[in-house]
C-alpha positions in Angstrom: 172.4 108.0 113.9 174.4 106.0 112.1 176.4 104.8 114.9 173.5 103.7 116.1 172.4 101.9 112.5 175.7 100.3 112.7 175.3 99.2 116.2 171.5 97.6 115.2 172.7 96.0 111.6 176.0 94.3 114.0 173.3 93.1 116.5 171.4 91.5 114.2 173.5 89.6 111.9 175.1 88.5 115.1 172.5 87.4 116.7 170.3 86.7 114.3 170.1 82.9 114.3 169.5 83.1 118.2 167.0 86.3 118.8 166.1 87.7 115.4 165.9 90.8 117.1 167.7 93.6 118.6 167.3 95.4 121.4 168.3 99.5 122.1 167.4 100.4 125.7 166.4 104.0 126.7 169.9 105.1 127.7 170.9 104.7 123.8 167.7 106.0 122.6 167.5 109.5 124.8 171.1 110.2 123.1 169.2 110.6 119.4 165.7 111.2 120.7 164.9 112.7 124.0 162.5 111.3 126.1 159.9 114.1 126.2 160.6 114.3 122.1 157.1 115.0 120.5 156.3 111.8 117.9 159.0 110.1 119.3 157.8 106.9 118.1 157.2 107.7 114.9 160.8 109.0 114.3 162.4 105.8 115.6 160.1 104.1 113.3 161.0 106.2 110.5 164.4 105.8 111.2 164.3 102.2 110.9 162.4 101.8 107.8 165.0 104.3 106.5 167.8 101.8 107.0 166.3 98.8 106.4 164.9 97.5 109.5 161.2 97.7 111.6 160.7 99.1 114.8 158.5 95.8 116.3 158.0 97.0 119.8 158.6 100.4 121.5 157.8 101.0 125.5 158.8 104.5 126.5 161.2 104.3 129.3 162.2 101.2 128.3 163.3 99.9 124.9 163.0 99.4 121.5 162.7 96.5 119.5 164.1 96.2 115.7 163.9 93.1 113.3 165.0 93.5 109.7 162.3 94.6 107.4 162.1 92.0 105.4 161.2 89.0 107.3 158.5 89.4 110.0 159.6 87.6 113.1 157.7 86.6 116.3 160.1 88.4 119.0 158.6 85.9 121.7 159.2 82.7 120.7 161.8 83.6 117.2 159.7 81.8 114.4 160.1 83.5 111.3 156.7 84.6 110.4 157.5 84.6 105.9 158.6 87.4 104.1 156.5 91.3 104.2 155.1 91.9 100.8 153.7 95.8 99.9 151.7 96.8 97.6 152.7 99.8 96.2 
């Protein structure tokens, strides 16, 4: 896993000023979490939030979206979106 949270942070401070996002396909994924993997979603969200970033879009079969947690950004056209604020 954090292969895989080095591979994501890389991504995105790479790419950052041209996607704001990166982008894990299915082939990465099945190597932590296994397809048929019960709450699968929830774990890749957890693990994200763990290490700093959000899980913005998920598709089974297909890929998995992560921004950094602390800006919200709109993964179709890049705008930053402001900062996330939680109440606690």
């Amino acid at each position: 896993m954090k292969i895989l949270a080095g591979l994501i942070r890389r991504q995105l401070q790479l790419e950052a000023n041209d996607l704001g996002h990166c982008a894990v396909y299915e082939q990465e994924l099945q190597r932590v979490w296994p397809i048929t993997e019960e709450n699968r979603r929830a774990k890749i969200a957890a693990f994200a939030k763990r290490r700093g970033f959000r899980l913005a879009y998920y598709k089974q079969g297909l890929c998995a979206i992560f921004v950094e947690d602390s800006t919200v950004h709109d993964i179709r056209t890049g705008e930053n979106l402001g900062t996330i604020s939680e109440s606690v």
